[in-house]
TORRO-303560 format. One record per atom (N, C-alpha, C, O): residue number from 0; residue in three letters; atom name; x, z, y. Coordinates in pm, 1 decimal, decimal comma. Layout:
N
<i = NUM	aa = Ala	at = CA	x = X	z = Z	y = Y>
...
This chain:
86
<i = 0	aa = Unk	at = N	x = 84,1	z = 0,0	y = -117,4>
<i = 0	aa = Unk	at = CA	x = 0,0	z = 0,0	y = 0,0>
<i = 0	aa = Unk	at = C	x = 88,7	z = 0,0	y = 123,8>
<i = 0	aa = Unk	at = O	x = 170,1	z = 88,5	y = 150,2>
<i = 1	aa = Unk	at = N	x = 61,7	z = -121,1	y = 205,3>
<i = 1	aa = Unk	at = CA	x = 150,1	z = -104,0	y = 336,0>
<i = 1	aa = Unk	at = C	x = 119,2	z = 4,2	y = 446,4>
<i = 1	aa = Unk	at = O	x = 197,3	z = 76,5	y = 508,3>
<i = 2	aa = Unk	at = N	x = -28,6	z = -7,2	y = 453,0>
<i = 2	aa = Unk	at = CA	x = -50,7	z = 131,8	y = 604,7>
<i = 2	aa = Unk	at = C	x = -126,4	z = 233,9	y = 527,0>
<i = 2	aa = Unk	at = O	x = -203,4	z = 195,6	y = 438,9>
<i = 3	aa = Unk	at = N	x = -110,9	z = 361,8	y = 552,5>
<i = 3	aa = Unk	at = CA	x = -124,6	z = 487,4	y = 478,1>
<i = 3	aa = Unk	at = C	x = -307,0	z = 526,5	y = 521,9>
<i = 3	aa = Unk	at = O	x = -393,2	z = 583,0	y = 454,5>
<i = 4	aa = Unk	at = N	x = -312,0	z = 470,7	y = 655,0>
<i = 4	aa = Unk	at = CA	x = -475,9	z = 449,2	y = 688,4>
<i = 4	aa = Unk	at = C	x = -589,6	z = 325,0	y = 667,7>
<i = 4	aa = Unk	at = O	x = -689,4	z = 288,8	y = 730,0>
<i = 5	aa = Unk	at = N	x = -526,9	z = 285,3	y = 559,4>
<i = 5	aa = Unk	at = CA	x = -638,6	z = 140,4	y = 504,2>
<i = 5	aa = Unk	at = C	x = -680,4	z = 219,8	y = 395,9>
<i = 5	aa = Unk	at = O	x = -594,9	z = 282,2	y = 333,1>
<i = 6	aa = Unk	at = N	x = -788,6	z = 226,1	y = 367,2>
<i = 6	aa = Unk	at = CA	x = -877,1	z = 280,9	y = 267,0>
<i = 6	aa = Unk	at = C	x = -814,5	z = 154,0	y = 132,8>
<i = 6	aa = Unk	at = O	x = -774,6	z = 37,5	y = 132,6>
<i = 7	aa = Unk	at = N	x = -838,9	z = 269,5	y = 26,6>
<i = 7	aa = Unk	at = CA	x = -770,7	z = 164,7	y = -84,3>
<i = 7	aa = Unk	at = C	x = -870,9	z = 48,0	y = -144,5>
<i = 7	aa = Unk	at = O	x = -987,3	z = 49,1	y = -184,6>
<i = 8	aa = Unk	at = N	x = -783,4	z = -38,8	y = -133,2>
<i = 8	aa = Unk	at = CA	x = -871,5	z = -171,6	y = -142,1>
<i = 8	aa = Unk	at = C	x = -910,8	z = -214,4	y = -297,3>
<i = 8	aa = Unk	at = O	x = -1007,0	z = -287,4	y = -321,1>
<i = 9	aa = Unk	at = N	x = -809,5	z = -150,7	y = -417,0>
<i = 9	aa = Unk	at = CA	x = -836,3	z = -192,9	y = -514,1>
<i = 9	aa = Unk	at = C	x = -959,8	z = -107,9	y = -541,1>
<i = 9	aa = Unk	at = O	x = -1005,9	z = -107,9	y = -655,3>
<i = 10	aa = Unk	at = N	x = -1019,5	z = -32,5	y = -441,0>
<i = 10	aa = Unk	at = CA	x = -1196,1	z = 32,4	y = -518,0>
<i = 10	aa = Unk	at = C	x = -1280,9	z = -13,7	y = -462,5>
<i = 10	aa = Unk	at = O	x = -1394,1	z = 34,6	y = -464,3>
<i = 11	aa = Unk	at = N	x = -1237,5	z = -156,1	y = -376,4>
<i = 11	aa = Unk	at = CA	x = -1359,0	z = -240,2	y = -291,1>
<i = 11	aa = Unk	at = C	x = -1399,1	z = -328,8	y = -358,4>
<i = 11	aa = Unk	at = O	x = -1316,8	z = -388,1	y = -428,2>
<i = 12	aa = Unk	at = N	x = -1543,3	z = -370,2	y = -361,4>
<i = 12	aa = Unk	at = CA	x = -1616,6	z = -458,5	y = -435,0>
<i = 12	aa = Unk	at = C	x = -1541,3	z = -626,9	y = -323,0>
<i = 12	aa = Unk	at = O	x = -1476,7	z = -628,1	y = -218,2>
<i = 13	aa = Unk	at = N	x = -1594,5	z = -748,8	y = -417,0>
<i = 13	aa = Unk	at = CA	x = -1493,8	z = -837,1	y = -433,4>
<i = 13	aa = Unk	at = C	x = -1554,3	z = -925,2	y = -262,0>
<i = 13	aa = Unk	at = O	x = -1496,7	z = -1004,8	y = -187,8>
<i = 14	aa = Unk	at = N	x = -1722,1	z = -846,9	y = -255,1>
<i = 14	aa = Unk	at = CA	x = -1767,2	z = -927,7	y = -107,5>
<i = 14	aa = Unk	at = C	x = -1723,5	z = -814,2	y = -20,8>
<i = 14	aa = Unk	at = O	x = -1694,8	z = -839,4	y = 96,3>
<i = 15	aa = Unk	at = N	x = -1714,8	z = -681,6	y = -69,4>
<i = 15	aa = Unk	at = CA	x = -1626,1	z = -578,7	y = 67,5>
<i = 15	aa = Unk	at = C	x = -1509,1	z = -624,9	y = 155,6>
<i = 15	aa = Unk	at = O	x = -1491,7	z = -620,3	y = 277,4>
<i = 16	aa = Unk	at = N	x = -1406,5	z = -688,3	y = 15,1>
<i = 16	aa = Unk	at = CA	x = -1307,5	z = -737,5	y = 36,5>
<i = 16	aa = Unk	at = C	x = -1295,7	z = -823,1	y = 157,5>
<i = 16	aa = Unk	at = O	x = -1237,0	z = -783,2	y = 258,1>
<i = 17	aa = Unk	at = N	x = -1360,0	z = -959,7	y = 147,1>
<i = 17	aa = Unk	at = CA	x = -1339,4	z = -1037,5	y = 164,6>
<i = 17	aa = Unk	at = C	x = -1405,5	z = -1044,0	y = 316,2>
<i = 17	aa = Unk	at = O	x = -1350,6	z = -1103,6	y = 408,8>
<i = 18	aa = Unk	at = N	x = -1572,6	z = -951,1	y = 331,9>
<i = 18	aa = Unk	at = CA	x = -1571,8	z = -946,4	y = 453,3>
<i = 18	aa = Unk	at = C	x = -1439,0	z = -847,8	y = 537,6>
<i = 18	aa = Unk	at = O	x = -1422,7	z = -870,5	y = 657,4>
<i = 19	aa = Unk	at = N	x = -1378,2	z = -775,3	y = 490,7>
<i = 19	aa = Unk	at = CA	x = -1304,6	z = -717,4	y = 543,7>
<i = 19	aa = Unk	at = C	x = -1188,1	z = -825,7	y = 622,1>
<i = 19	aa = Unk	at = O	x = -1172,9	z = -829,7	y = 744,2>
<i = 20	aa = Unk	at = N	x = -1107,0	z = -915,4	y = 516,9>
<i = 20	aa = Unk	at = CA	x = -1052,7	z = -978,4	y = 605,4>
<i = 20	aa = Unk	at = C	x = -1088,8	z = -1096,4	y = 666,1>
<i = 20	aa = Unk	at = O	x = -1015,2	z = -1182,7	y = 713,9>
<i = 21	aa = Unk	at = N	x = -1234,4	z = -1091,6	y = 658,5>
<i = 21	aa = Unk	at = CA	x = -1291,8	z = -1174,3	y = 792,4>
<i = 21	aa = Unk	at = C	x = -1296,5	z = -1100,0	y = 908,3>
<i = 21	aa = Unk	at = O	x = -1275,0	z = -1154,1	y = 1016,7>
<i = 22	aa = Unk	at = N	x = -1323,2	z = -976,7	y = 898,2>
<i = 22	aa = Unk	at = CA	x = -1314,0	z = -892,9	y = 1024,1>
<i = 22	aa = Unk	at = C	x = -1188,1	z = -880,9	y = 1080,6>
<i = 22	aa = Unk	at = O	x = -1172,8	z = -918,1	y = 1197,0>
<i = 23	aa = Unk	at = N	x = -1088,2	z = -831,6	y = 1012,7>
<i = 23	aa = Unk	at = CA	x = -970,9	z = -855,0	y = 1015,5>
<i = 23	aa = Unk	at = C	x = -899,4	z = -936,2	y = 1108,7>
<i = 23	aa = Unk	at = O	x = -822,5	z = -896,1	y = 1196,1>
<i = 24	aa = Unk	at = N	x = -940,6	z = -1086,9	y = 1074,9>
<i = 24	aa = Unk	at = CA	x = -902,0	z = -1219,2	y = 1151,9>
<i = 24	aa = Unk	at = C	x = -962,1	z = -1176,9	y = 1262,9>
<i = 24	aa = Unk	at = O	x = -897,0	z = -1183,7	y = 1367,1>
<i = 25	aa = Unk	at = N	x = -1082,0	z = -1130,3	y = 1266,1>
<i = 25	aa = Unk	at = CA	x = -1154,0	z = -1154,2	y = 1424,5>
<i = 25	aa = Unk	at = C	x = -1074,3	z = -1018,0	y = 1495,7>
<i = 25	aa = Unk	at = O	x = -1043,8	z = -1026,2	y = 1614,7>
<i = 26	aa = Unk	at = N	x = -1055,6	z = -946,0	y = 1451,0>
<i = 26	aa = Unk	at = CA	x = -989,2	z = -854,7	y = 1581,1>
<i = 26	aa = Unk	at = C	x = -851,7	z = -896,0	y = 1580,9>
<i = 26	aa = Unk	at = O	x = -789,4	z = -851,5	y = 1677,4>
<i = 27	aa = Unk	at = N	x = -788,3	z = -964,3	y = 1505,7>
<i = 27	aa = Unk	at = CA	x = -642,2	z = -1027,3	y = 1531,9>
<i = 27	aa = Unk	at = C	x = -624,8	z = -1087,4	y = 1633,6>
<i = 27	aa = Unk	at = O	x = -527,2	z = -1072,7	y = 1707,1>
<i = 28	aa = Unk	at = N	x = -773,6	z = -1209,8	y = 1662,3>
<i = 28	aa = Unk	at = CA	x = -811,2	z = -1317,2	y = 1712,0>
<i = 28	aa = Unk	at = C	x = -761,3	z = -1197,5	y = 1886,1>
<i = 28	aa = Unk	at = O	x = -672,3	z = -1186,9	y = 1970,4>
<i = 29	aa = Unk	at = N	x = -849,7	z = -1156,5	y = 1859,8>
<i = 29	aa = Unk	at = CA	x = -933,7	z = -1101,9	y = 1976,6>
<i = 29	aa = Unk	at = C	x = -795,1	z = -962,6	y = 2044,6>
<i = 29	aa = Unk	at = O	x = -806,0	z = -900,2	y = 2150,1>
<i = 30	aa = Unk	at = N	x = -708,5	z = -953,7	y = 1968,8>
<i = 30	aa = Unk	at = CA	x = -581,3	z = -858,7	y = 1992,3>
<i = 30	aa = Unk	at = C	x = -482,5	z = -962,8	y = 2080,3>
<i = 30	aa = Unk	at = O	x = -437,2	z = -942,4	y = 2192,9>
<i = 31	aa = Unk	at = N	x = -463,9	z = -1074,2	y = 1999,3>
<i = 31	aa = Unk	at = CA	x = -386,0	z = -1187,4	y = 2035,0>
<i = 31	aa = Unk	at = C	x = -394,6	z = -1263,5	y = 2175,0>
<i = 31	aa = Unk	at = O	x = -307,7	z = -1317,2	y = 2243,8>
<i = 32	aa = Unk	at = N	x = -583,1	z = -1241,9	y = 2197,4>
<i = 32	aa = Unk	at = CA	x = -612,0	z = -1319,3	y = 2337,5>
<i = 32	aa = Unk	at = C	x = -607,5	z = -1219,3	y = 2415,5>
<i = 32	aa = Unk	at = O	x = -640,8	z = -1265,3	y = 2524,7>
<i = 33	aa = Unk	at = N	x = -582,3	z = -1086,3	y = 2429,5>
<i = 33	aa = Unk	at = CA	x = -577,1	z = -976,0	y = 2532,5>
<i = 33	aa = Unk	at = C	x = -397,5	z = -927,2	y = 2489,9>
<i = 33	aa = Unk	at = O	x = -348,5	z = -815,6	y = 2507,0>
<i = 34	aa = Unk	at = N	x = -346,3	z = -1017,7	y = 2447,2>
<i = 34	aa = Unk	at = CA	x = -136,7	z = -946,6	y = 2419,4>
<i = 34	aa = Unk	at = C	x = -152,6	z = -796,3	y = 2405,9>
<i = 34	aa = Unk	at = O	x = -118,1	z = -714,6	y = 2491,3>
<i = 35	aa = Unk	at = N	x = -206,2	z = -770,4	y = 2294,1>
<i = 35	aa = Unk	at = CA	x = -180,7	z = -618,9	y = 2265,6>
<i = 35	aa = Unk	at = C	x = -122,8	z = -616,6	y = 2143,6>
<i = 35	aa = Unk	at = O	x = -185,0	z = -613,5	y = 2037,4>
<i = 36	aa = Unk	at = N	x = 53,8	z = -618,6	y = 2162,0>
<i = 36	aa = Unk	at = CA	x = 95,0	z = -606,0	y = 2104,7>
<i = 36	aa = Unk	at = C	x = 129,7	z = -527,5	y = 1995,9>
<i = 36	aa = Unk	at = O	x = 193,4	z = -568,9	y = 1899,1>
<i = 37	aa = Unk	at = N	x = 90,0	z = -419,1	y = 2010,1>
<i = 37	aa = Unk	at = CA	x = 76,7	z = -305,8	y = 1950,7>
<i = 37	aa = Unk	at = C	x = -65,7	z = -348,0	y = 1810,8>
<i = 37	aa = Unk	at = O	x = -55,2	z = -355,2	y = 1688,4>
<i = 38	aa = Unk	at = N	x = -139,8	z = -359,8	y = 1867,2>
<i = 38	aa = Unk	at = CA	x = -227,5	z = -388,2	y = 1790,7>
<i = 38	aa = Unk	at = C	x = -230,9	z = -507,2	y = 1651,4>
<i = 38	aa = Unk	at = O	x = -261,4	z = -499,2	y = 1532,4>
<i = 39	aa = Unk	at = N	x = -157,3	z = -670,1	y = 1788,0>
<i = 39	aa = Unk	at = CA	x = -143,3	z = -731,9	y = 1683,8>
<i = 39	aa = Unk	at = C	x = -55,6	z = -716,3	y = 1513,7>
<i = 39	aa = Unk	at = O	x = -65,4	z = -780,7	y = 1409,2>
<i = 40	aa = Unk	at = N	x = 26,5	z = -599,7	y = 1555,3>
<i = 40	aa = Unk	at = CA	x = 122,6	z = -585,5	y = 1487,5>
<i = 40	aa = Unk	at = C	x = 41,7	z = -500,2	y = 1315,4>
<i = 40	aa = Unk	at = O	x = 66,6	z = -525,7	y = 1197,6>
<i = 41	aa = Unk	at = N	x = -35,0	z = -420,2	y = 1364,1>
<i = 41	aa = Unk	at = CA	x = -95,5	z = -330,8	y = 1276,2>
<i = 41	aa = Unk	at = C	x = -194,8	z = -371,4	y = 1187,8>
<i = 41	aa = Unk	at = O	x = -223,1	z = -341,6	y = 1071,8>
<i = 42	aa = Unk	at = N	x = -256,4	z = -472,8	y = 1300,2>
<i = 42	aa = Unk	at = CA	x = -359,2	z = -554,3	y = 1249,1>
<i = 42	aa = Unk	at = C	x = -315,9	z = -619,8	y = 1168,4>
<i = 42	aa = Unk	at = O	x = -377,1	z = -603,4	y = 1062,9>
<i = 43	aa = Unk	at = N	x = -200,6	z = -723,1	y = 1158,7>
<i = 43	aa = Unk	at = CA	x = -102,9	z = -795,3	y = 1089,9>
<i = 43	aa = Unk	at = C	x = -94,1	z = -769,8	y = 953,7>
<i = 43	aa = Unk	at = O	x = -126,3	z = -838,8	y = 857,0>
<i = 44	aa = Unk	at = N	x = -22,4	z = -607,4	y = 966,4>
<i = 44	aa = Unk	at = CA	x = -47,7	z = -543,2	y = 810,4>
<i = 44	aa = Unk	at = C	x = -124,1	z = -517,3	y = 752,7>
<i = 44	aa = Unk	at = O	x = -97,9	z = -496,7	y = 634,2>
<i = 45	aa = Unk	at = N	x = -270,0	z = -501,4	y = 800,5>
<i = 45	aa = Unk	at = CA	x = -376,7	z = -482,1	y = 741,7>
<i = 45	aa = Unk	at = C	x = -419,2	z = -570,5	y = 681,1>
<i = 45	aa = Unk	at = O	x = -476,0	z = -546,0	y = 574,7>
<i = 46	aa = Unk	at = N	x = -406,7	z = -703,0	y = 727,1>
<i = 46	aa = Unk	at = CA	x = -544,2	z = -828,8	y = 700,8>
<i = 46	aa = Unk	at = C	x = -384,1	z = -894,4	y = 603,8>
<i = 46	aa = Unk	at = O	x = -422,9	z = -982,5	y = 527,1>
<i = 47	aa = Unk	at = N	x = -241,5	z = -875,1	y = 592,3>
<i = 47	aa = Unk	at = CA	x = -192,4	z = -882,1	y = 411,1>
<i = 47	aa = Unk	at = C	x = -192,3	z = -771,3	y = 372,4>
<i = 47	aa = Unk	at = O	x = -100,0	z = -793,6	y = 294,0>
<i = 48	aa = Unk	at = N	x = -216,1	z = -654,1	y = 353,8>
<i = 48	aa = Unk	at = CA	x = -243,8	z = -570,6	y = 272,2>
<i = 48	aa = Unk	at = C	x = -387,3	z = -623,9	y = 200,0>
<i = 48	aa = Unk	at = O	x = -399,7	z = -609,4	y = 78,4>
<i = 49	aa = Unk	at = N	x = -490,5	z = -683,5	y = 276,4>
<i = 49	aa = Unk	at = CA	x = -642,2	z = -705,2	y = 232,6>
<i = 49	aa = Unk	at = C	x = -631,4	z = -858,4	y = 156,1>
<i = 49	aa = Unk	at = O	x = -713,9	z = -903,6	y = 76,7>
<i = 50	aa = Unk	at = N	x = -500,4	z = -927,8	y = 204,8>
<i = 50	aa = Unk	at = CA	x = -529,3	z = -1079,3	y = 155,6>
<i = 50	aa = Unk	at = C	x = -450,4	z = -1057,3	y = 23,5>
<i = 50	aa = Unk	at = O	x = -501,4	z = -1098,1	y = -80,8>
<i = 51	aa = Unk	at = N	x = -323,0	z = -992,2	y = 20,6>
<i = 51	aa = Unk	at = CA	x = -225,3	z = -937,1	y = -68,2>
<i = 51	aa = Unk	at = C	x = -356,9	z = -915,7	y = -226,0>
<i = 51	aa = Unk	at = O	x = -358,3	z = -967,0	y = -337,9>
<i = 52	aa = Unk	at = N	x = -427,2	z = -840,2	y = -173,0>
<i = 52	aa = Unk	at = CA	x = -560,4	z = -745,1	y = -300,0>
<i = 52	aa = Unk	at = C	x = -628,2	z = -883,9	y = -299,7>
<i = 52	aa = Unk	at = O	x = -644,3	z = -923,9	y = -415,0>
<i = 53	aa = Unk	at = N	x = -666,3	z = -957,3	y = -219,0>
<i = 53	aa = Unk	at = CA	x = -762,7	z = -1064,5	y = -239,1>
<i = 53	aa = Unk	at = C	x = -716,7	z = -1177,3	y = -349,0>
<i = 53	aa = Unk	at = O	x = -781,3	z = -1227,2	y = -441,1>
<i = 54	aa = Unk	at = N	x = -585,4	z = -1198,8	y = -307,2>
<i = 54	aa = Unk	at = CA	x = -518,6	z = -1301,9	y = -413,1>
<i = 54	aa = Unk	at = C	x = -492,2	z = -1216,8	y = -541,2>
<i = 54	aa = Unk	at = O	x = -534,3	z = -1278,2	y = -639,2>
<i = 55	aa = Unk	at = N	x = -439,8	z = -1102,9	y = -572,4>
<i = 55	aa = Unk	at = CA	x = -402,8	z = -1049,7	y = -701,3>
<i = 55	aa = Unk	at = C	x = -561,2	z = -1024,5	y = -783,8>
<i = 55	aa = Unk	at = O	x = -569,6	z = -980,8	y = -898,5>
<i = 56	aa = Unk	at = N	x = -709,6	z = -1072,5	y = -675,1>
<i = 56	aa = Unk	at = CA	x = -781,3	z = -1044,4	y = -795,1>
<i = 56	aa = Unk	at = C	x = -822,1	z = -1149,2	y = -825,2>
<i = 56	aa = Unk	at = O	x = -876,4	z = -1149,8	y = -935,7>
<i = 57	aa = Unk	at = N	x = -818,7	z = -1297,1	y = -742,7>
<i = 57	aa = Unk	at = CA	x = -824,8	z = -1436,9	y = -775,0>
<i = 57	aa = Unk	at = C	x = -724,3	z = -1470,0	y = -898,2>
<i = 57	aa = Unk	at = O	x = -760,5	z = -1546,4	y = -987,7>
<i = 58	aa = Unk	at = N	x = -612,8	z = -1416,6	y = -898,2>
<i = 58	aa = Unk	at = CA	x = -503,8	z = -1417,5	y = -1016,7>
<i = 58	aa = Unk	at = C	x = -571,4	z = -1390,0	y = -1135,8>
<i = 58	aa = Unk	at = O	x = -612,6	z = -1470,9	y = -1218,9>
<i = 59	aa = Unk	at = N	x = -581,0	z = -1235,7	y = -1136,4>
<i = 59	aa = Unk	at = CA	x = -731,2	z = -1173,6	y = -1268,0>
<i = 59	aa = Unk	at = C	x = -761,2	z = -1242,9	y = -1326,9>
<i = 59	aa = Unk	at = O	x = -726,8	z = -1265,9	y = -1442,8>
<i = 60	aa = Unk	at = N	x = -914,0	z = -1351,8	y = -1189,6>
<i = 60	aa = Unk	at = CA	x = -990,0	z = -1410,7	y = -1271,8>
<i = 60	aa = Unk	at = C	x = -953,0	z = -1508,4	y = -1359,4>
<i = 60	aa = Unk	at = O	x = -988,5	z = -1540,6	y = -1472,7>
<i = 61	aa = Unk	at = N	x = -848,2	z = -1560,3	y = -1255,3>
<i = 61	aa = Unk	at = CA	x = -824,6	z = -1744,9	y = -1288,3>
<i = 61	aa = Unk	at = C	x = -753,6	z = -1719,5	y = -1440,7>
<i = 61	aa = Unk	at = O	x = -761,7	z = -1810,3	y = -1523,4>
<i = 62	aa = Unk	at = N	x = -701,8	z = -1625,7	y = -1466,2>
<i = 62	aa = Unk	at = CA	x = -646,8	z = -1547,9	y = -1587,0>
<i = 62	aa = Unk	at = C	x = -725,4	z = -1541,1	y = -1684,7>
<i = 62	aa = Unk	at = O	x = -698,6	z = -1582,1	y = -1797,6>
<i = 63	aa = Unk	at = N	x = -844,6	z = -1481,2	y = -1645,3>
<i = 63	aa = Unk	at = CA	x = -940,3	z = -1454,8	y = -1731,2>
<i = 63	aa = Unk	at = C	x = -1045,1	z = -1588,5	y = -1782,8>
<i = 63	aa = Unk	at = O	x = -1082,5	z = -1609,3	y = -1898,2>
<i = 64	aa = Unk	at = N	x = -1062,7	z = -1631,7	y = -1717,0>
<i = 64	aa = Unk	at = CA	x = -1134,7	z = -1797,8	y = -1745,0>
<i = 64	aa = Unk	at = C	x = -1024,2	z = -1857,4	y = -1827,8>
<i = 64	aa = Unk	at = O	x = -1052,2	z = -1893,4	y = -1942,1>
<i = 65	aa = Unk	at = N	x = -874,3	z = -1875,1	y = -1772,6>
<i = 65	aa = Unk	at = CA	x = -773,8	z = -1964,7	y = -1834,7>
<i = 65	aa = Unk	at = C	x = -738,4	z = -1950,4	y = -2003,5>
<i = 65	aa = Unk	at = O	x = -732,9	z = -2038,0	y = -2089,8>
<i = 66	aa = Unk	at = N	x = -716,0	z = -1795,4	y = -2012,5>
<i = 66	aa = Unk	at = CA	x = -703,3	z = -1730,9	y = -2122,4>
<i = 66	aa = Unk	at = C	x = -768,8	z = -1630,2	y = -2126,8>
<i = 66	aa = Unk	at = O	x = -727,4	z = -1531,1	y = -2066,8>
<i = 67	aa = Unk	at = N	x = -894,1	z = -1625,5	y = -2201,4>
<i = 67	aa = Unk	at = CA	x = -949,0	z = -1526,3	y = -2236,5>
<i = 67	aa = Unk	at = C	x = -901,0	z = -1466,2	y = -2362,0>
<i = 67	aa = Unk	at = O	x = -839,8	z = -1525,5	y = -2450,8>
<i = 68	aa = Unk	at = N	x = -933,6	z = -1348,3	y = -2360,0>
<i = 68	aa = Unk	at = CA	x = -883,2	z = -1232,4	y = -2445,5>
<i = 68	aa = Unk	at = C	x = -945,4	z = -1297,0	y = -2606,8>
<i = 68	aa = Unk	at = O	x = -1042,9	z = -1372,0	y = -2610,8>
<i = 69	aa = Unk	at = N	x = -891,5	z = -1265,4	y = -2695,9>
<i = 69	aa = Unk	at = CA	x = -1011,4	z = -1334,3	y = -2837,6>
<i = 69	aa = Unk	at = C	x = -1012,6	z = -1186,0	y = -2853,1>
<i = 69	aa = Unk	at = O	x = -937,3	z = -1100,3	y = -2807,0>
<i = 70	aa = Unk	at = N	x = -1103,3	z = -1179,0	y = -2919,6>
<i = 70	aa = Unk	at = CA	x = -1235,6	z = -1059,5	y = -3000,0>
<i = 70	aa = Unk	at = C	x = -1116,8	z = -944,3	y = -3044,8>
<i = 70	aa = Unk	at = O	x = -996,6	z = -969,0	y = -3054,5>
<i = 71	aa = Unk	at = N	x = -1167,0	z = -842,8	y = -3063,8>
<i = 71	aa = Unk	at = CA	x = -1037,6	z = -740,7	y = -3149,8>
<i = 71	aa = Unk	at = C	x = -1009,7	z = -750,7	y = -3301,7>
<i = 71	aa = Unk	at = O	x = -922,2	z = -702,0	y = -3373,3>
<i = 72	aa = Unk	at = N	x = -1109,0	z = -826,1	y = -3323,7>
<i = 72	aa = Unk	at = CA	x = -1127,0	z = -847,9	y = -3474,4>
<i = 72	aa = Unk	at = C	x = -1113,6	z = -965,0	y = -3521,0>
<i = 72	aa = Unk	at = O	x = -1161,9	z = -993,3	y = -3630,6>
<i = 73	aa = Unk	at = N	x = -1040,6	z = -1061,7	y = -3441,4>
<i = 73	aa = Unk	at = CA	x = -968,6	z = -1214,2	y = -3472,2>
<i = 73	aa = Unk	at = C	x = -816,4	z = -1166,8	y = -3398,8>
<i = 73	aa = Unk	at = O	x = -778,4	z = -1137,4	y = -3285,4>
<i = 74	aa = Unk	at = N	x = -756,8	z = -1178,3	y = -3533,0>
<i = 74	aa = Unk	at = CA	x = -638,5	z = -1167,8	y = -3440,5>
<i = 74	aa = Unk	at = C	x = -539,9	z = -1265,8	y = -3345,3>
<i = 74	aa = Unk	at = O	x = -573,1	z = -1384,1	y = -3352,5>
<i = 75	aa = Unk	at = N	x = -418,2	z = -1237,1	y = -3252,3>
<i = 75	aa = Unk	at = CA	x = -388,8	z = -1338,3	y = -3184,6>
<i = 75	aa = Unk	at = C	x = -315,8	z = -1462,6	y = -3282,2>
<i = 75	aa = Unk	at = O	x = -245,7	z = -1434,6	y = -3379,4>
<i = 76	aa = Unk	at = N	x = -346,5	z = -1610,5	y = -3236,3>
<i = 76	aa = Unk	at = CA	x = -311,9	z = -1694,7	y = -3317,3>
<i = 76	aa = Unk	at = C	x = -150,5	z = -1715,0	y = -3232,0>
<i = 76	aa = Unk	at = O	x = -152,2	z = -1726,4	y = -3109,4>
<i = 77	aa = Unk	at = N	x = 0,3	z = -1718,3	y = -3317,4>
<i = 77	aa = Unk	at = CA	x = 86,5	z = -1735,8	y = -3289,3>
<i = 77	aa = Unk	at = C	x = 100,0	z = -1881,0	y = -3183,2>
<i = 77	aa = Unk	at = O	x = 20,5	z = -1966,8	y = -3221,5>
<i = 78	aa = Unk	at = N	x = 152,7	z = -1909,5	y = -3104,7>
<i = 78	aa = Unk	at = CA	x = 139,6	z = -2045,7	y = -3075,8>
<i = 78	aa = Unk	at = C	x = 281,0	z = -2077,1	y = -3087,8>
<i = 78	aa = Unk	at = O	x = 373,1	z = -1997,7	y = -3068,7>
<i = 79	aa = Unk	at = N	x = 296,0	z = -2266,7	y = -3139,2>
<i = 79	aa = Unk	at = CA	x = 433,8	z = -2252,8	y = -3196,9>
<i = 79	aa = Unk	at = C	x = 500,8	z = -2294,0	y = -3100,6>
<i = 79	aa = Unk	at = O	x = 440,7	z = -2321,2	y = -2996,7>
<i = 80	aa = Unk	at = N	x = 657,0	z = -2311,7	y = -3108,6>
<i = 80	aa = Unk	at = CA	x = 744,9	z = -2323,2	y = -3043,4>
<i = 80	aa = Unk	at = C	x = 760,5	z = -2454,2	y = -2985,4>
<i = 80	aa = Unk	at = O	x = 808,1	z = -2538,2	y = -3061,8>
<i = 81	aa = Unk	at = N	x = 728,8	z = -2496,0	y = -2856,3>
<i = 81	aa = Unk	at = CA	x = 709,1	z = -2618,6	y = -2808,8>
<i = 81	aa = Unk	at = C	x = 855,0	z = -2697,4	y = -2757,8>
<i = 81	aa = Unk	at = O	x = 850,0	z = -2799,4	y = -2689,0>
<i = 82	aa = Unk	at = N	x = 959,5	z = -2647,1	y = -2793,0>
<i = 82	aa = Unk	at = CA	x = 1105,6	z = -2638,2	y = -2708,6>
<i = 82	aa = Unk	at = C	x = 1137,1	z = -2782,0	y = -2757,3>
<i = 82	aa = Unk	at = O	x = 1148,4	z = -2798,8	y = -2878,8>
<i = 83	aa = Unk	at = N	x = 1154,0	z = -2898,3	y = -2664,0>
<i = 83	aa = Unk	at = CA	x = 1200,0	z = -3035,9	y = -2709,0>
<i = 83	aa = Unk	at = C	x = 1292,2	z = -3057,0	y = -2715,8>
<i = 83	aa = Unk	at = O	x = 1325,7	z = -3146,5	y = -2793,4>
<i = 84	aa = Unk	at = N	x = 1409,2	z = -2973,4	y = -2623,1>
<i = 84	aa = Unk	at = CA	x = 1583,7	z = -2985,4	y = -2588,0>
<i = 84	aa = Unk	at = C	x = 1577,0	z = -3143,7	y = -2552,3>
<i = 84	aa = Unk	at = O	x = 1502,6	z = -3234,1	y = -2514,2>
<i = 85	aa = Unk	at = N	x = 1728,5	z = -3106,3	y = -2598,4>
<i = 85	aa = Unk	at = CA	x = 1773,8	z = -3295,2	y = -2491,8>
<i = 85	aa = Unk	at = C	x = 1887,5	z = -3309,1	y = -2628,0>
<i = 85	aa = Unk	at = O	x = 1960,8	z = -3407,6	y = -2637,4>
């Protein structure tokens, strides 16, 4: 976790998330057109701390669709050694 005052994101549901770093962007937006530097900076870490959680649970899924788990009671099928060399 980068800032010690972002509520932890891995217990946010997946539309919490995501409105979050829409909000995020908009006070960046809105930090950026008034030079508050201070702000932009914090804000900065927040909205990748929120995009950081956003992509590692797009990873998950795309994981989970790509290779799904087989049953506990089929076991894993070895896959063989695909190595062509030269």
């Amino acid at each position: 976790m980068f800032n010690p005052l972002s509520p932890d994101l891995s217990e946010m549901s997946l539309d919490d998330l995501t409105k979050r770093v829409s909000d995020l962007h908009k006070r960046l937006a809105h930090a950026r057109q008034f030079q508050r530097q201070e702000t932009i900076t914090q804000t900065g870490i927040m909205l990748q701390e929120a995009e950081y959680e956003l992509a590692k649970r797009s990873r998950e899924m795309y994981k989970q669709k790509v290779e799904p788990e087989p049953p506990e009671d089929e076991p894993k099928e070895d896959k063989p050694n695909l190595d062509v060399g030269e």
